[in-house]
ROBAMAR-475180 format. One record per residue (C-alpha): x, y negated, z; residue in three letters; residue number from 1. Coordinates in steps of 0.25 Angstrom, whole numbers, plus 5000, padded with zeros to 4 digits. Layout:
# ROBAMAR-475180
R east north   up type seq
R    X     Y    Z  Ala NUM
...
***
This chain:
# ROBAMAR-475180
R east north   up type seq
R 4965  4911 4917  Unk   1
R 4964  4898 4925  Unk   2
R 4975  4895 4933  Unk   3
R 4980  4884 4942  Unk   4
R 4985  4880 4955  Unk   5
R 4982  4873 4967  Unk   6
R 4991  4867 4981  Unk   7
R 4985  4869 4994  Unk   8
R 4990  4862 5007  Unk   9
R 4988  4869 5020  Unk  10
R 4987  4862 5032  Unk  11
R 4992  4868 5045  Unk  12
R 4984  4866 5057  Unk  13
R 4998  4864 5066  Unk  14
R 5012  4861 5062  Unk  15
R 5019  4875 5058  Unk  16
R 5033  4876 5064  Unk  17
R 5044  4883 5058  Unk  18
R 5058  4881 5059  Unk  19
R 5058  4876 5044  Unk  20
R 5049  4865 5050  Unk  21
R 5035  4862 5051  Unk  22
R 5023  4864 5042  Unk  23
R 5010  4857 5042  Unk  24
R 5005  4860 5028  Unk  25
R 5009  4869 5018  Unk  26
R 5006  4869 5002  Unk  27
R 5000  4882 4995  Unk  28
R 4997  4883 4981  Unk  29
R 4986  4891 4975  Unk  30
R 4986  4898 4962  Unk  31
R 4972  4900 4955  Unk  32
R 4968  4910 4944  Unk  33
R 4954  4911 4936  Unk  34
R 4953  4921 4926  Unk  35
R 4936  4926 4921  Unk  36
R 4931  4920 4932  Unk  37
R 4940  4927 4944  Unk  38
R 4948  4916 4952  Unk  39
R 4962  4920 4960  Unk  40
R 4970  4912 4968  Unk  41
R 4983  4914 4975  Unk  42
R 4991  4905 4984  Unk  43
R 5006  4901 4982  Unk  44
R 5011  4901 4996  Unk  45
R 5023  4890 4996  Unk  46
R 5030  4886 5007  Unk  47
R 5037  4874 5005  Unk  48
R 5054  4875 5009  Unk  49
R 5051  4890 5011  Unk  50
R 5047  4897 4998  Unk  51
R 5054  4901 4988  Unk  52
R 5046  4893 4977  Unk  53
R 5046  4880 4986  Unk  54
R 5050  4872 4973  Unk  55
R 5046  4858 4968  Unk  56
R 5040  4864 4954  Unk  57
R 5031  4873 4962  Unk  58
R 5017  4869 4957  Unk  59
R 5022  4868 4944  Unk  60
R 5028  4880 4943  Unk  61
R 5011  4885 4947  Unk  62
R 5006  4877 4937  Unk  63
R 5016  4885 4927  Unk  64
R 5010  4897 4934  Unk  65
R 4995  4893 4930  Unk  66
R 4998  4888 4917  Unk  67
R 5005  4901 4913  Unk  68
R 4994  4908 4920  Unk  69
R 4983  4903 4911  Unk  70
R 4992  4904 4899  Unk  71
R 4993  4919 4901  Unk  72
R 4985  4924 4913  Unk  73
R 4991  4940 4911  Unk  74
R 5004  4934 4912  Unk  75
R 5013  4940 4925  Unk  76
R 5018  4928 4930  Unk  77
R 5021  4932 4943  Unk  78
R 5038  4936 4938  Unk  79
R 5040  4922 4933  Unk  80
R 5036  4918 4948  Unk  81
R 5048  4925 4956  Unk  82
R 5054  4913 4960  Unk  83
R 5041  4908 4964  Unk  84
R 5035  4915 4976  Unk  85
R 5025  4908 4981  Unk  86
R 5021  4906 4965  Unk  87
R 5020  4921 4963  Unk  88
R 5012  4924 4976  Unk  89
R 5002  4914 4972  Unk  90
R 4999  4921 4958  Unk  91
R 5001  4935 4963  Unk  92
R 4989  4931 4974  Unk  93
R 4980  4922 4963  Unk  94
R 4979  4937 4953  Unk  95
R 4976  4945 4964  Unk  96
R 4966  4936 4967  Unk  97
R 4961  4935 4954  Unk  98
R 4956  4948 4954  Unk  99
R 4951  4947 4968  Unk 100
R 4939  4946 4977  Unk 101
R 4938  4936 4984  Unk 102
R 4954  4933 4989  Unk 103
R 4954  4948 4993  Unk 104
R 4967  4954 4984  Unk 105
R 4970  4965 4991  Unk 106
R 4957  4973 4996  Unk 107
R 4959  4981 5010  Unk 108
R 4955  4984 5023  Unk 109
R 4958  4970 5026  Unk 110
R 4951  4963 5018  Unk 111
R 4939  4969 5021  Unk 112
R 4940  4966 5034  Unk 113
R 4944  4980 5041  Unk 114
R 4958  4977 5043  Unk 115
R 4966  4965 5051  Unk 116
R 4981  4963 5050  Unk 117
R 4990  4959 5062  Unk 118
R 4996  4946 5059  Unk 119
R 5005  4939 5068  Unk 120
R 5004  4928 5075  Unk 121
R 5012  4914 5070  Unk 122
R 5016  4906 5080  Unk 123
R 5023  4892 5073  Unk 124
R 5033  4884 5080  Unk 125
R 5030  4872 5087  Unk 126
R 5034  4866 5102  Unk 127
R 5032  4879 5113  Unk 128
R 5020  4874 5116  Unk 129
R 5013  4875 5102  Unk 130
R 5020  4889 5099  Unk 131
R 5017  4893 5113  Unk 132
R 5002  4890 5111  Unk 133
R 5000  4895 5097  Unk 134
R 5007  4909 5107  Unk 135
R 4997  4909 5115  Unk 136
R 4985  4907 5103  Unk 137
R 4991  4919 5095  Unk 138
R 4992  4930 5107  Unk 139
R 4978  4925 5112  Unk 140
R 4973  4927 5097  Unk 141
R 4978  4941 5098  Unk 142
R 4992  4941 5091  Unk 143
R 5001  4954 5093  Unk 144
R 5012  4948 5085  Unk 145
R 5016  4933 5086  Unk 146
R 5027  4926 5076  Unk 147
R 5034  4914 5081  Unk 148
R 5043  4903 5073  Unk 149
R 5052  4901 5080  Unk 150
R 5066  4893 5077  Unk 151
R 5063  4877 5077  Unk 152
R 5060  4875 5094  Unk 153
R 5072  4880 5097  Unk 154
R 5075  4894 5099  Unk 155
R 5076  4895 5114  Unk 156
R 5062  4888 5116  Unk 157
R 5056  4897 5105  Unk 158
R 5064  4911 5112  Unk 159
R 5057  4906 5126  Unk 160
R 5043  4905 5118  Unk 161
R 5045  4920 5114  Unk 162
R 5051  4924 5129  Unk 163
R 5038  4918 5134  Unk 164
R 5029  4926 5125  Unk 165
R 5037  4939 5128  Unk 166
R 5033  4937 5144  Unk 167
R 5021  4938 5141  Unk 168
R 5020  4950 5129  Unk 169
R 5026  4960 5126  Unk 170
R 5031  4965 5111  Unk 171
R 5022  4976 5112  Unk 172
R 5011  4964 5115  Unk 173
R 5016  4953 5107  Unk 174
R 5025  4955 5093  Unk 175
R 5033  4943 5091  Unk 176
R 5041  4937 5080  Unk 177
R 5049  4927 5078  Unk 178
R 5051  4918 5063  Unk 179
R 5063  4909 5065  Unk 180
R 5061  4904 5049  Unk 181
R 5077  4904 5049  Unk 182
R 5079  4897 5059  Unk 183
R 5092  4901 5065  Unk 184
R 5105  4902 5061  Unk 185
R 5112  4915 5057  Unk 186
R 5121  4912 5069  Unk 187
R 5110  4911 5080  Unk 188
R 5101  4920 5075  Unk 189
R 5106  4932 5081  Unk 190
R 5106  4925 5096  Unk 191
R 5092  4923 5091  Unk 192
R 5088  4937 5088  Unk 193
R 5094  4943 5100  Unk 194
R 5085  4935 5109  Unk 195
R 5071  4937 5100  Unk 196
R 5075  4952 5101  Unk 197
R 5075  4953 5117  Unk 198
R 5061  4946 5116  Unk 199
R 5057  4958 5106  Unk 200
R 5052  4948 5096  Unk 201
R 5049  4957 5081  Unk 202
R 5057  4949 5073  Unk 203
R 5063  4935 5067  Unk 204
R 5058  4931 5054  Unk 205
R 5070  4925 5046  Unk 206
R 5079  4921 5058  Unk 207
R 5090  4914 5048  Unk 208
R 5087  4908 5037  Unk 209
R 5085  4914 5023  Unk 210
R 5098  4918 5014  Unk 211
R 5108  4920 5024  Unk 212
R 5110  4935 5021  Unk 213
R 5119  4938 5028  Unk 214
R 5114  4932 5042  Unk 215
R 5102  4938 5040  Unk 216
R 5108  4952 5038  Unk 217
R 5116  4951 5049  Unk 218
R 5105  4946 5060  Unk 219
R 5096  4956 5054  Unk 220
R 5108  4968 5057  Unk 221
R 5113  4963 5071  Unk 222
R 5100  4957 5078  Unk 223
R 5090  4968 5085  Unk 224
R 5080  4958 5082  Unk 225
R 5072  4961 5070  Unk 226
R 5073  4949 5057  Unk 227
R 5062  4947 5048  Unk 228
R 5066  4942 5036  Unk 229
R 5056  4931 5029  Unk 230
R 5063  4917 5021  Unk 231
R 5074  4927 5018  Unk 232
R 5064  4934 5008  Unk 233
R 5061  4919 5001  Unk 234
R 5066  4917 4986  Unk 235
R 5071  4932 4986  Unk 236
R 5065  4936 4973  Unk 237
R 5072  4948 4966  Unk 238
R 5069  4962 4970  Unk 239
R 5086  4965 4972  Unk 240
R 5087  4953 4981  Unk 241
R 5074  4957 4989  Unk 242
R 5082  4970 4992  Unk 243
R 5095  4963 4993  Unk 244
R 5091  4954 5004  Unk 245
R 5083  4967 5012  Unk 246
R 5094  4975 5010  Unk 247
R 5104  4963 5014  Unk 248
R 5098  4959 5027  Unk 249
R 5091  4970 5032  Unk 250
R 5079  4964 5039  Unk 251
R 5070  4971 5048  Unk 252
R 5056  4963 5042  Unk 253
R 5054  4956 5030  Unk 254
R 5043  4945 5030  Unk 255
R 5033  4944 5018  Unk 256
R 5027  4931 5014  Unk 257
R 5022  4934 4998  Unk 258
R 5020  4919 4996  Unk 259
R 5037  4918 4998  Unk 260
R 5038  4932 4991  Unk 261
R 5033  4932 4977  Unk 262
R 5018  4938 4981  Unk 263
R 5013  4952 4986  Unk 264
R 5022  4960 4976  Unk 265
R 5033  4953 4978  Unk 266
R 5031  4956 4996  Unk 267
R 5029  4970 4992  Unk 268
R 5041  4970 4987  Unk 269
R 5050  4965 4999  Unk 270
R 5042  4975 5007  Unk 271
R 5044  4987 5000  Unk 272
R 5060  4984 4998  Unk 273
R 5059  4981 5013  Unk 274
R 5052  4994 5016  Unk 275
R 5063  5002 5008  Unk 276
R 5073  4996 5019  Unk 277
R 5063  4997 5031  Unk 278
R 5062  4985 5031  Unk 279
R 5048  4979 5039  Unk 280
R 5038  4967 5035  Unk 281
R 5027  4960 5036  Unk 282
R 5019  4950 5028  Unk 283
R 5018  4935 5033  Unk 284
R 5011  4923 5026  Unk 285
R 5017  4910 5020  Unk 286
R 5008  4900 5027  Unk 287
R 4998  4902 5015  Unk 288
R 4984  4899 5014  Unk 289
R 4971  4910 5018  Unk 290
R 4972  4914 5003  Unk 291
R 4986  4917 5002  Unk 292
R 4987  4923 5017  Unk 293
R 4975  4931 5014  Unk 294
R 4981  4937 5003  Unk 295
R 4993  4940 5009  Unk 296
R 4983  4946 5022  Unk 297
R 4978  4954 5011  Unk 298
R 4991  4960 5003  Unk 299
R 4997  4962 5018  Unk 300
R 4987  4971 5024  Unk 301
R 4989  4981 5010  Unk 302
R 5005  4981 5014  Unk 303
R 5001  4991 5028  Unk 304
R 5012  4981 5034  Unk 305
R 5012  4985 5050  Unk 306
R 5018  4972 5055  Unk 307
R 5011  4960 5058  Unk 308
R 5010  4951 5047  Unk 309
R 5010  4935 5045  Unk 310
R 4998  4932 5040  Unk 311
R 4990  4926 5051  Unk 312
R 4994  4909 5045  Unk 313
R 4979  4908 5039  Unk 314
R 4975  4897 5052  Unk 315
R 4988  4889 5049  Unk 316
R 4980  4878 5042  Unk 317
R 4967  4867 5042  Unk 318
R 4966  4870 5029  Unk 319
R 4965  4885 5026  Unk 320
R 4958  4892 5017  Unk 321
R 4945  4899 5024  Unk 322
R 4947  4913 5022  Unk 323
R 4943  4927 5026  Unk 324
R 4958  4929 5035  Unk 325
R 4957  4929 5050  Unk 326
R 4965  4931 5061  Unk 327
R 4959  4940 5072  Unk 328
R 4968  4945 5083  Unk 329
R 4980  4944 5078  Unk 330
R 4976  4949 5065  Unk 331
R 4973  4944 5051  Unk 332
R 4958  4948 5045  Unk 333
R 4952  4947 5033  Unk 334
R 4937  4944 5034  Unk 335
R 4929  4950 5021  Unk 336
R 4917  4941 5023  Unk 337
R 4927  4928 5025  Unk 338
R 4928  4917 5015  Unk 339
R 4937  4909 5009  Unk 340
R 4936  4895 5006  Unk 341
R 4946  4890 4996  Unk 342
R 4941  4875 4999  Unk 343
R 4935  4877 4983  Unk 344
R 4951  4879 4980  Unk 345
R 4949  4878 4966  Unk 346
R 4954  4872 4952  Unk 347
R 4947  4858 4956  Unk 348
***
């Protein structure tokens, strides 16, 4: 086996806002494997200051990985990789797509083209006219569900950006949800909640920040407003404290990102011990390229999840990969007779 590694910057096309600050590029690196002549590649999904893995002997740590990967290619390495997420992901991606056709590593209805699945639509911070604009752009595009960041402008100018779209549609038009990132504190976050819920927003992604147990178990006990829980899952790596931390706060969602996770298996696994509590979910990208998003497109649409997922990040960046992903109304697609141009990605 032939294994190495390559980084990847990704350019957005406009600054994305979040209340953890602003991002115009973002790094990903890519794991290749070559073995009697099939090739597989699997993207590492980092996010700098955010995953788990975010540590200064990251690349060496992948070059560790291919070495020991050529040394012994039937090797699992993937339980040495706990604490590396992002790491793990990767690999778990690259030997599923090893044994592939064509970057399809989970055949369905979806990826040959029958089936779209409903996505939401991101709106990122910015001043009200941007995030207003990039409103209008989503519903026009057919959007049922929108997401908003909200928590850097100000709450009250971002509540008014919300009571606006409200006059206009109504839940049983227009899902909203809100993703604060942790932005509040614990002691105004149930001020905040009360509000969201007269607005019928769906829910809150991580209104407090992760790690603050208690806080969260309290919100998530005394607001009507339902909290999806999202950095709160980051660097929870053992099976006990996954069901520690569900049984602990009691959310009513759980957000999946695999890249953050540990990989497919991993996200499996926070699903069925959040299903065992009746617990609900959904899938959401970590900003990765159209190889990893497509992959995770892919395991999604195998899960039967019923809730509008996040994987709709694909058009984020000048330099994407071309792919057979598409957004039509509201919806991701998968376009069999699409191609992909990896930008001859290779070894050289």
């Amino acid at each position: 086996m032939i294994a190495f590694w390559k980084k990847y910057t990704l350019n957005f096309k406009n600054p994305a806002g979040t209340s953890r600050g602003v991002l115009n590029t973002k790094d990903s690196y890519f794991i290749f494997l070559e073995e009697n002549g099939a090739k597989g590649i699997g993207e590492c999904g980092i996010l700098r200051g955010l995953s788990a893995d975010d540590r200064p002997d990251y690349e060496a740590k992948l070059t560790e990985l291919c070495q020991s990967l050529e040394a012994d290619p039937l090797a699992r390495w993937e339980d040495s990789l706990i604490e590396w997420p992002s790491i793990k992901a990767g690999l778990e991606m690259a030997r599923l797509d090893l044994i592939s056709e064509n970057h399809v590593l989970f055949p369905s209805d979806f990826t040959d083209g029958f089936e779209r699945q409903s996505i939401n639509g991101l709106i990122w911070m910015g001043d009200l006219d941007f995030m207003k604009s990039q409103i209008r752009s989503k519903i026009e595009a057919g959007f049922l569900v929108l997401k908003m960041k909200i928590g850097a402008l100000g709450f009250e100018q971002e509540l008014q950006v919300l009571k606006d779209i409200r006059k206009e549609y109504s839940p049983a038009e227009l899902q909203l949800r809100v993703d604060a990132n942790g932005a509040f504190s614990p002691k105004e976050a149930l001020g905040v909640l009360d509000q969201l819920d007269k607005l019928r927003i769906h829910s809150i992604e991580q209104p407090i920040k992760a790690g603050q147990i208690k806080e969260m178990a309290y919100l998530c006990q005394n607001s009507a407003m339902p909290i999806a829980l999202d950095e709160e899952l980051i660097g929870v790596f053992k099976d006990e404290e996954k069901l520690k931390l569900l049984d602990d706060i009691k959310p009513r969602f759980i957000i999946l990102k695999p890249s953050f996770l540990g990989g497919f298996k991993e996200s499996e696994k926070w699903i069925d011990f959040a299903e065992d509590r009746g617990i609900g979910w959904w899938v959401t990208s970590a900003l990765e390229s159209n190889l990893g998003l497509s992959a995770i497109s892919q395991w999604n649409y195998n899960l039967y999840g019923h809730l509008a997922s996040g994987l709709g990040t694909g058009g984020l960046y000048t330099n994407n990969f071309e792919s057979p992903l598409d957004i039509v109304r509201g919806t991701i697609a998968y376009k069999p007779d699409g191609n992909w141009n990896m930008y001859d990605f290779d070894k050289n």
